[in-house]
C-alpha positions, 0 to 999 in steps of 0.5 A: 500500500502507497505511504504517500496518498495526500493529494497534491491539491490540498498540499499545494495550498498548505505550502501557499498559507504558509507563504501568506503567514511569512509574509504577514508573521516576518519570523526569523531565519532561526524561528523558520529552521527549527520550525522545518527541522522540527516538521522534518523529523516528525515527518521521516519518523512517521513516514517510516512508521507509516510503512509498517501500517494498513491504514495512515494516521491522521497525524501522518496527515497533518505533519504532511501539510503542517511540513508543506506549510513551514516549506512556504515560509521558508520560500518566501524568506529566501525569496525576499530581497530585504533578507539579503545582506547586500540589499541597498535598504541597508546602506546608508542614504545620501542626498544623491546617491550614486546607483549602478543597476541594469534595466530589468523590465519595461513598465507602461509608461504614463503621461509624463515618464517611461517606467522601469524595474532596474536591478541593482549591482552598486549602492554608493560604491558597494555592492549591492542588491535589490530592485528600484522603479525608476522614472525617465522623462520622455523626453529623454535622448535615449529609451531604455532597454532591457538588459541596459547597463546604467549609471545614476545619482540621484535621490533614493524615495520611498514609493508614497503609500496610498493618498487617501483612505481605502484607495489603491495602495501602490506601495503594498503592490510593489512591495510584493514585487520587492520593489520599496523606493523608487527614483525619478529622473531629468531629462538625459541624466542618466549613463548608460555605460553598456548593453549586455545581450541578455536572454530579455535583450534578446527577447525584447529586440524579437518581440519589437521587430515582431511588432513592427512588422505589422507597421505594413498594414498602417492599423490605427492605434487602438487595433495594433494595441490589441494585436501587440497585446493577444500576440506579444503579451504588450498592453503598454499601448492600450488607452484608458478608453479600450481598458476601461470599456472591456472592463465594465463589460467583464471581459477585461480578462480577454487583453491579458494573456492568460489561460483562455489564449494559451489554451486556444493556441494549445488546441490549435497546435493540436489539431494542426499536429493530429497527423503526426499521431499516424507516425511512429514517435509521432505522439513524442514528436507532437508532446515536444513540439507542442511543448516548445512552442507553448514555452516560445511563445511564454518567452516572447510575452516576457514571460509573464506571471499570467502567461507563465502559469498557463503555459505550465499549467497546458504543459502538465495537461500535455504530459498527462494527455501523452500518458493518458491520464487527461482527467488528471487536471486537478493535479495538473493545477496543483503542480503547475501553481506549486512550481511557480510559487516555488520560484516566485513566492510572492506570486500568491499576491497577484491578482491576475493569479489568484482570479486565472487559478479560481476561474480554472478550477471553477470551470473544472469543477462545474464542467461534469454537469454541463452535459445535464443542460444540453438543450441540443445536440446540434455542434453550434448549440453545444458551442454556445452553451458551452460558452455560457456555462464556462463563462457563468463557471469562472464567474462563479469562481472569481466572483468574491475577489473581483467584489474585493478587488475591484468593487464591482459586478458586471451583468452583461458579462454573458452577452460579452463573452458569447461573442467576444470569446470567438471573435477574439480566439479568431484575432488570436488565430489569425495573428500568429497565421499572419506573423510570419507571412508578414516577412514572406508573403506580405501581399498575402499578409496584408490582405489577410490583415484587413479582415483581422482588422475587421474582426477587432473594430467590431470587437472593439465596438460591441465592447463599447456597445455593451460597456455603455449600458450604465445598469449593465454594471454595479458599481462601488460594492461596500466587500472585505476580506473576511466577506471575500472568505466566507463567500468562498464557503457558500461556492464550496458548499454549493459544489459539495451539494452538487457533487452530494445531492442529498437532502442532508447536505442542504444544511452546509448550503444554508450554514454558510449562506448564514455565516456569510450574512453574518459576517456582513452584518458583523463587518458593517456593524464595527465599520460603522461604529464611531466617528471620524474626521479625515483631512484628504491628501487633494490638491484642493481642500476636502475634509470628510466626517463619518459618524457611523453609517452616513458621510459628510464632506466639506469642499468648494469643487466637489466634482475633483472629489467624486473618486475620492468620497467614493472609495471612502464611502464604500470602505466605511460601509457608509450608507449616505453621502453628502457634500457642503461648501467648505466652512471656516469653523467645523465642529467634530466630537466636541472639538473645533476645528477651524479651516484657514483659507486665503483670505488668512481670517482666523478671530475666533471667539471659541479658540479651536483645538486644531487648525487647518491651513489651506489654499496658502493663506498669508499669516504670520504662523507664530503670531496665530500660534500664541493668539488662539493655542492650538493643540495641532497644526494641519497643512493640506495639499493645497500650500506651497512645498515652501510654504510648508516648510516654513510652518513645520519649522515654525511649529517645530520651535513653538513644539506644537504638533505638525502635520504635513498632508503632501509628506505625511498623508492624509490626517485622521483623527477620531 
C-alpha cells in the first residue's frame, strides 16, 4: 500500500498559507529552521512508521501539510530581497546617491515618464542588491532597454503609500514585487555605460521587430494595441478608453494573456499536429513540439506571471494527455501553481493569479454537469452553451475577489463573452497565421490583415456597445476580506451539494449562506461604529466626517472629489453621502476645528483645538500660534512645498504638533 496518498491539491495550498503567514508573521531565519527541522523529523519518523501500517494516521496527515506549510515560509524568506545582506535598504542614504543597476523590465509608461524595474549591482560604491522603479522623462535622448547597463545619482524615495483612505495602495503592490523606493529622473541624466545581450535583450529586440512588422498594414492605434497585446503579451499601448470599456463589460480578462489564449493556441497546435499521431514517435514528436512552442511563445510575452502559469499549467495537461491520464487536471493545477510559487513566492499576491487559478478550477469543477443542460445536440448549440456555462463557471469562481478587488459586478458579462470569446480566439488565430507571412508573403499578409482588422473594430465596438449600458454594471460594492472568505464557503458548499445531492447536505448550503450574512452584518456593524474626521491628501481642500453609517464632506469643487468620497464611502460601509461648501469653523466630537483659507481670517471667539491651513493663506504662523493655542497644526495639499516648510519649522520651535498632508498623508483623527 502507497505511504504517500495526500493529494497534491490540498498540499499545494498548505505550502501557499504558509507563504501568506511569512509574509504577514516576518519570523526569523532561526524561528523558520527549527520550525522545518522540527516538521522534518516528525515527518521521516512517521513516514517510516507509516510503512509498517494498513491504514495512515491522521497525524501522518497533518505533519504532511503542517511540513508543506513551514516549506512556504521558508520560500518566501529566501525569496525576499530585504533578507539579503547586500540589499541597498541597508546602506546608508545620501542626498544623491550614486546607483549602478541594469534595466530589468519595461513598465507602461504614463503621461509624463517611461517606467522601469532596474536591478541593482552598486549602492554608493558597494555592492549591492535589490530592485528600484525608476522614472525617465520622455523626453529623454535615449529609451531604455532591457538588459541596459546604467549609471545614476540621484535621490533614493520611498514609493508614497496610498493618498487617501481605502484607495489603491501602490506601495503594498510593489512591495510584493520587492520593489520599496523608487527614483525619478531629468531629462538625459542618466549613463548608460553598456548593453549586455541578455536572454530579455534578446527577447525584447524579437518581440519589437515582431511588432513592427505589422507597421505594413498602417492599423490605427487602438487595433495594433490589441494585436501587440493577444500576440506579444504588450498592453503598454492600450488607452484608458479600450481598458476601461472591456472592463465594465467583464471581459477585461480577454487583453491579458492568460489561460483562455494559451489554451486556444494549445488546441490549435493540436489539431494542426493530429497527423503526426499516424507516425511512429509521432505522439513524442507532437508532446515536444507542442511543448516548445507553448514555452516560445511564454518567452516572447516576457514571460509573464499570467502567461507563465498557463503555459505550465497546458504543459502538465500535455504530459498527462501523452500518458493518458487527461482527467488528471486537478493535479495538473496543483503542480503547475506549486512550481511557480516555488520560484516566485510572492506570486500568491497577484491578482491576475489568484482570479486565472479560481476561474480554472471553477470551470473544472462545474464542467461534469454541463452535459445535464444540453438543450441540443446540434455542434453550434453545444458551442454556445458551452460558452455560457464556462463563462457563468469562472464567474462563479472569481466572483468574491473581483467584489474585493475591484468593487464591482458586471451583468452583461454573458452577452460579452458569447461573442467576444470567438471573435477574439479568431484575432488570436489569425495573428500568429499572419506573423510570419508578414516577412514572406506580405501581399498575402496584408490582405489577410484587413479582415483581422475587421474582426477587432467590431470587437472593439460591441465592447463599447455593451460597456455603455450604465445598469449593465454595479458599481462601488461596500466587500472585505473576511466577506471575500466566507463567500468562498457558500461556492464550496454549493459544489459539495452538487457533487452530494442529498437532502442532508442542504444544511452546509444554508450554514454558510448564514455565516456569510453574518459576517456582513458583523463587518458593517464595527465599520460603522464611531466617528471620524479625515483631512484628504487633494490638491484642493476636502475634509470628510463619518459618524457611523452616513458621510459628510466639506469642499468648494466637489466634482475633483467624486473618486475620492467614493472609495471612502464604500470602505466605511457608509450608507449616505453628502457634500457642503467648505466652512471656516467645523465642529467634530466636541472639538473645533477651524479651516484657514486665503483670505488668512482666523478671530475666533471659541479658540479651536486644531487648525487647518489651506489654499496658502498669508499669516504670520507664530503670531496665530500664541493668539488662539492650538493643540495641532494641519497643512493640506493645497500650500506651497515652501510654504510648508516654513510652518513645520515654525511649529517645530513653538513644539506644537505638525502635520504635513503632501509628506505625511492624509490626517485622521477620531
Amino acid at each position: 500500500m502507497k505511504v504517500f496518498k495526500f493529494p497534491l491539491l490540498t498540499i499545494t495550498i498548505s505550502f501557499a498559507i504558509g507563504i501568506i503567514a511569512e509574509y504577514n508573521l516576518q519570523w526569523s531565519l532561526s524561528t523558520l529552521i527549527v520550525s522545518l527541522f522540527l516538521c522534518l523529523g516528525i515527518f521521516c519518523f512517521l513516514f517510516w512508521k507509516s510503512k509498517k501500517a494498513l491504514l495512515q494516521n491522521t497525524l501522518f496527515g497533518i505533519t504532511t501539510y503542517l511540513l508543506a506549510f513551514t516549506l512556504g515560509m521558508m520560500s518566501f524568506y529566501i525569496h525576499s530581497d530585504l533578507n539579503s545582506k547586500n540589499h541597498y535598504s541597508k546602506k546608508s542614504f545620501e542626498e544623491t546617491n550614486s546607483i549602478r543597476a541594469i534595466v530589468s523590465t519595461t513598465l507602461k509608461p504614463n503621461e509624463k515618464y517611461n517606467k522601469y524595474f532596474i536591478t541593482l549591482s552598486h549602492f554608493n560604491d558597494s555592492i549591492a542588491s535589490g530592485q528600484l522603479l525608476l522614472y525617465v522623462p520622455k523626453t529623454n535622448n535615449e529609451t531604455l532597454h532591457c538588459g541596459d547597463e546604467i549609471w545614476l545619482n540621484n535621490a533614493v524615495y520611498p514609493v508614497p503609500k496610498a493618498f487617501n483612505p481605502y484607495q489603491f495602495d501602490y506601495s503594498k503592490y510593489l512591495e510584493k514585487q520587492n520593489v520599496f523606493h523608487q527614483i525619478y529622473t531629468q531629462e538625459n541624466q542618466i549613463k548608460i555605460i553598456q548593453r549586455h545581450k541578455t536572454t530579455d535583450y534578446y527577447i525584447e529586440n524579437l518581440r519589437n521587430n515582431l511588432s513592427k512588422s505589422f507597421e505594413i498594414h498602417q492599423f490605427d492605434s487602438k487595433t495594433k494595441a490589441i494585436i501587440d497585446a493577444l500576440i506579444l503579451g504588450q498592453r503598454l499601448e492600450l488607452d484608458k478608453e479600450t481598458i476601461a470599456d472591456y472592463s465594465n463589460a467583464g471581459v477585461i480578462h480577454i487583453l491579458a494573456i492568460s489561460g483562455l489564449h494559451i489554451s486556444i493556441i494549445y488546441f490549435f497546435i493540436v489539431f494542426l499536429l493530429k497527423p503526426l499521431k499516424k507516425v511512429r514517435f509521432g505522439a513524442e514528436i507532437q508532446l515536444l513540439i507542442v511543448l516548445a512552442i507553448l514555452w516560445l511563445f511564454a518567452l516572447l510575452t516576457g514571460l509573464p506571471a499570467s502567461v507563465t502559469r498557463a503555459v505550465t499549467l497546458f504543459s502538465f495537461i500535455s504530459i498527462g494527455n501523452y500518458f493518458n491520464q487527461p482527467k488528471a487536471i486537478y493535479n495538473a493545477l496543483a503542480i503547475s501553481a506549486f512550481l511557480i510559487l516555488l520560484v516566485k513566492p510572492n506570486a500568491i499576491f497577484d491578482i491576475g493569479f489568484q482570479l486565472s487559478y479560481a476561474a480554472v478550477l471553477s470551470i473544472v469543477l462545474f464542467q461534469p454537469f454541463y452535459k445535464k443542460l444540453y438543450f441540443s445536440e446540434n455542434k453550434i448549440a453545444v458551442y454556445f452553451t458551452d460558452t455560457i456555462l464556462v463563462s457563468l463557471a469562472a464567474q462563479i469562481g472569481v466572483l468574491p475577489l473581483s467584489l474585493y478587488y475591484f468593487n464591482q459586478l458586471p451583468l452583461l458579462f454573458l452577452l460579452a463573452n458569447l461573442v467576444i470569446i470567438p471573435l477574439s480566439s479568431l484575432v488570436l488565430i489569425a495573428g500568429i497565421v499572419i506573423l510570419p507571412l508578414n516577412y514572406v508573403l506580405p501581399t498575402v499578409a496584408v490582405f489577410l490583415g484587413k479582415i483581422l482588422e475587421f474582426n477587432i473594430q467590431f470587437m472593439n465596438d460591441y465592447i463599447h456597445w455593451i460597456a455603455q449600458f450604465k445598469s449593465g454594471i454595479i458599481t462601488n460594492i461596500s466587500f472585505s476580506g473576511w466577506l471575500t472568505f466566507s463567500m468562498y464557503l457558500v461556492i464550496v458548499a454549493f459544489i459539495y451539494w452538487m457533487y452530494h445531492t442529498k437532502v442532508k447536505n442542504i444544511k452546509y448550503i444554508l450554514a454558510s449562506i448564514l455565516l456569510f450574512q453574518l459576517s456582513y452584518i458583523s463587518v458593517k456593524w464595527n465599520e460603522n461604529q464611531g466617528s471620524e474626521l479625515v483631512v484628504f491628501n487633494e490638491k484642493s481642500t476636502l475634509i470628510g466626517i463619518k459618524n457611523q453609517n452616513s458621510v459628510i464632506a466639506f469642499t468648494d469643487i466637489p466634482e475633483n472629489h467624486n473618486t475620492t468620497l467614493n472609495h471612502y464611502t464604500r470602505g466605511t460601509f457608509s450608507d449616505s453621502l453628502r457634500i457642503f461648501p467648505m466652512q471656516n469653523a467645523i465642529s467634530f466630537q466636541n472639538k473645533r476645528i477651524l479651516v484657514i483659507d486665503s483670505f488668512g481670517i482666523y478671530k475666533t471667539s471659541i479658540p479651536p483645538e486644531i487648525v487647518v491651513l489651506t489654499q496658502n493663506p498669508k499669516i504670520n504662523l507664530a503670531r496665530l500660534i500664541h493668539e488662539i493655542q492650538p493643540k495641532e497644526i494641519i497643512a493640506d495639499k493645497s500650500n506651497y512645498k515652501s510654504t510648508v516648510k516654513r510652518w513645520e519649522a515654525t511649529c517645530r520651535k513653538e513644539k506644537i504638533p505638525f502635520h504635513a498632508i503632501a509628506e505625511k498623508g492624509f490626517y485622521r483623527l477620531k
